[in-house]
C-alpha positions in Angstrom: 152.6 58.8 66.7 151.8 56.4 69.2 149.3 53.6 68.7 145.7 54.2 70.1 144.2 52.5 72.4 141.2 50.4 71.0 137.8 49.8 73.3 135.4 47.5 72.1 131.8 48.4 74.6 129.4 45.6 75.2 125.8 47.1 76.1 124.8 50.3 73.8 122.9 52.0 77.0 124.6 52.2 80.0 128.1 51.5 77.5 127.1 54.9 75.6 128.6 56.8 78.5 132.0 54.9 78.1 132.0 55.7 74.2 131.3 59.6 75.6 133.7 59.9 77.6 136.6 57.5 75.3 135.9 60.2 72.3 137.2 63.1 74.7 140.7 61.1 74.7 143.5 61.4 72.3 145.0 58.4 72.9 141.5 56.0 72.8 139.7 55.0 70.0 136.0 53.3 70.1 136.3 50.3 68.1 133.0 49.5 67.9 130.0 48.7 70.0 127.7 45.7 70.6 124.6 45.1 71.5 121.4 42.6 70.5 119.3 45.4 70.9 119.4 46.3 67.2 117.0 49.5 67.9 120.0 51.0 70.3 122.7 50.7 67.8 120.6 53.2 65.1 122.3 55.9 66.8 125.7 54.7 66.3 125.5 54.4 62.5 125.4 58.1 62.1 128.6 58.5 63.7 130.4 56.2 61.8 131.0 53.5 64.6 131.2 50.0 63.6 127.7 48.6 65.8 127.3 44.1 65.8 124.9 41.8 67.4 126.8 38.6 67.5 128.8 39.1 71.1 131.0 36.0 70.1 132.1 37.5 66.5 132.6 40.8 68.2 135.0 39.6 70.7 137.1 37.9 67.8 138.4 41.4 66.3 141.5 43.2 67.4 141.1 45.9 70.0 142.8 46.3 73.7 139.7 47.0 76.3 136.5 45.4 76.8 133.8 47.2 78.4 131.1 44.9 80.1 128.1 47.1 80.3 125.4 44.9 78.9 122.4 43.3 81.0 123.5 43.8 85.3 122.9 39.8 86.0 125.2 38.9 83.2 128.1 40.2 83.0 130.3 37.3 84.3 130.2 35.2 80.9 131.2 37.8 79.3 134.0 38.9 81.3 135.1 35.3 81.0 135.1 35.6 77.1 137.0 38.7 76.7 139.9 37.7 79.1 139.9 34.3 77.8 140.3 36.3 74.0 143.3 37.9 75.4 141.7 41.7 76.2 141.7 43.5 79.3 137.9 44.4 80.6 136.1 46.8 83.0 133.0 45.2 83.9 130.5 47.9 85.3 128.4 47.5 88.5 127.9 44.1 89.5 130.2 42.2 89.0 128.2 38.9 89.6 125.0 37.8 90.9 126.0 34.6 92.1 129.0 33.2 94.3 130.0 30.1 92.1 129.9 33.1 89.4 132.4 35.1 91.6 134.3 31.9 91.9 134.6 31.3 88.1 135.5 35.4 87.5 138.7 35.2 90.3 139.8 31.8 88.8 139.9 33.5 85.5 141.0 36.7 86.0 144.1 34.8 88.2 144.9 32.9 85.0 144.4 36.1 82.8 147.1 38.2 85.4 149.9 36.1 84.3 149.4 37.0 80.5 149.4 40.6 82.1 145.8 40.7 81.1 143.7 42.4 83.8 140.1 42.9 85.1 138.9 46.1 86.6 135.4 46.3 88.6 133.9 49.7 87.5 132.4 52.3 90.7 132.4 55.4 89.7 131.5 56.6 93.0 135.2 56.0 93.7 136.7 58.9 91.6 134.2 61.7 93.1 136.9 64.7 94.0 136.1 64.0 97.6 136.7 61.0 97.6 140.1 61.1 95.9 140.8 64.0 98.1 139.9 61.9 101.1 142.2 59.5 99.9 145.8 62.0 99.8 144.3 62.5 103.2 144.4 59.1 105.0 147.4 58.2 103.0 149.3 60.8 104.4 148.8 59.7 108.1 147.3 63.4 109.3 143.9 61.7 110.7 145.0 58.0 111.8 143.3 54.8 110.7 139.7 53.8 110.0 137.8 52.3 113.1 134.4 52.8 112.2 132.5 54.4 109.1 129.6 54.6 107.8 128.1 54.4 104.0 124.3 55.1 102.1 123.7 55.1 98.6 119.8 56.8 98.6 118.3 56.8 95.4 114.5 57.9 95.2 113.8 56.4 91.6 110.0 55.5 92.3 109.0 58.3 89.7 111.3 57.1 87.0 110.7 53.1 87.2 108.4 52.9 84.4 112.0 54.4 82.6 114.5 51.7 84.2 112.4 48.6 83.7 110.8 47.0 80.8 108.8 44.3 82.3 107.9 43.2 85.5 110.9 40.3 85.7 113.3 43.2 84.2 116.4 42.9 86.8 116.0 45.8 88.7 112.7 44.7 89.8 114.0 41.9 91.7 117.7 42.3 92.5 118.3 42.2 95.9 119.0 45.4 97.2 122.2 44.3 98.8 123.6 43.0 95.7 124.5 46.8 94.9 126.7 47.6 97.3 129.5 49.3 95.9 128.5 52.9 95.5 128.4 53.0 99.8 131.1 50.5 100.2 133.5 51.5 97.0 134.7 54.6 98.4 135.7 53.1 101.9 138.1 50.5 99.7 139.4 53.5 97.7 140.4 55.5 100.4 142.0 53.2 102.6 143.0 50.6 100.1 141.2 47.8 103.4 139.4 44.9 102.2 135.9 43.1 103.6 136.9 39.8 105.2 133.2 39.5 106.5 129.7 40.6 106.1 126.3 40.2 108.0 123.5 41.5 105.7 119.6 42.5 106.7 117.0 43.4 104.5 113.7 45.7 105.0 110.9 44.0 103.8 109.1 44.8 100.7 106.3 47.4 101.3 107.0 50.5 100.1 108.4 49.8 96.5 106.2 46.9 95.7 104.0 50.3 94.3 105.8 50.8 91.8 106.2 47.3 90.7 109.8 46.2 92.5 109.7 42.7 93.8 112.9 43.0 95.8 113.3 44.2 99.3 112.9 48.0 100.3 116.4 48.1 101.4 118.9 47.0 102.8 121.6 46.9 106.0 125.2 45.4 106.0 127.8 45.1 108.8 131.1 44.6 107.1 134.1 43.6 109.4 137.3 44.9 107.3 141.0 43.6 107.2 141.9 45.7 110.2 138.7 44.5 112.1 137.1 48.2 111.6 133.3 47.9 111.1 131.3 49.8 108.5 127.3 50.0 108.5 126.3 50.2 104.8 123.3 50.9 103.3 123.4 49.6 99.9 120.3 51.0 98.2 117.3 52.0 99.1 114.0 52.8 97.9 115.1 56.8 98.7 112.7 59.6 100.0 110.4 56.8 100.6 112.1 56.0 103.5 111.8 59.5 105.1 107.7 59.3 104.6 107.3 55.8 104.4 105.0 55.5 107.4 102.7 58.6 106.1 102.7 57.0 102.6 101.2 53.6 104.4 98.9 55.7 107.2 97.6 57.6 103.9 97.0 54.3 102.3 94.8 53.0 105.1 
């Protein structure tokens, strides 16, 4: 019988989907999961899977795959720690916050490559049957090469906030809008296997959203110059619906 894949999952919210989906596959087995949120590992304990709350202990045991799915602004450190350990990781959604971060996470992932220990950036948005389909399609040649595209990622979460955040510095209240990109840009990379080699960014300012507490910007607008110098106009996130009847919402207010 071959050997089973171990997963150890950092982050016992957004990481509970990963556990999910890893117990619908022969060949995976969770290891265990972390968190030091003690409350969100009570869960865990009834179905048997080993739960911790020392991140630095945890990343000590023997298992293949870390999954980075903890807090969004800090998942670089540890990224670092797991390939420095010696384990492959998927980090979800971002993958840094800050560009000597990004700096630190290539350098290190370079130096993990040659172990033939490797870093994935997680977008699910990427494996939607469309977009896969997309994907045979441009790769086959039948409807040339990307000029021009455009990408919006539209979430209207203004009635669920109070759900997402936990205080008013909780990241999702001021994380630029910009910084999540990869829903709207992911697919474009999928499907034509391009990469960004520049980006001019503009944000909306803050007037619709700051009523339900977000400090950020409204939303935001990037023009991204790809590899083969087509442009894409991506809308990262946005404050959703609010958009469509922003200027009624702020005539109502009046």
């Amino acid at each position: 019988m071959a050997k089973k894949i171990k997963i150890g999952i950092f982050g016992a919210r957004r990481g509970l989907s990963y556990k999910n989906v890893a117990s619908l596959i022969p060949d995976v087995e969770v290891f265990g999961v972390c968190d030091y949120n003690q409350e969100r590992l009570k869960n865990l304990k009834e179905e048997k899977i080993p739960t911790f709350t020392d991140f630095d202990k945890f990343i000590e045991y023997d298992f293949d795959i870390l999954v980075v799915a903890n807090y969004c602004t800090e998942h670089v450190p540890y990224a670092i720690k797991g390939l420095k350990s010696g384990k492959h990781v998927l980090s979800e959604v971002i993958a840094c916050k800050t560009l000597s971060e990004g700096v630190n996470l290539c350098r290190e992932v370079e130096k993990a490559e040659k172990n033939n220990n490797f870093y994935m950036f997680g977008e699910n948005c990427c494996y939607l049957s469309y977009i896969l389909e997309m994907e045979k399609i441009y790769k086959s040649g039948k409807i040339g090469e990307l000029r021009y595209g455009e990408g919006e990622y539209i979430h209207d979460c203004s009635q669920i906030w109070h759900l997402l955040t936990n205080s008013p510095e909780h990241w999702r209240n001021w994380l630029p809008s910009t910084y999540y990109v990869t829903h709207s840009l992911g697919p474009f990379i999928t499907i034509t296997d391009l990469r960004p080699v520049s980006v001019s960014g503009f944000v909306v300012p803050n007037l619709l959203s700051r009523e339900f507490g977000r400090k950020g910007d409204d939303w935001g607008i990037l023009i991204i110059k790809m590899e083969n110098d087509a442009i894409l106009r991506i809308i990262p996130w946005s404050v959703g619906l609010m958009i469509l009847y922003g200027i009624e919402f702020m005539e109502q207010k009046v």
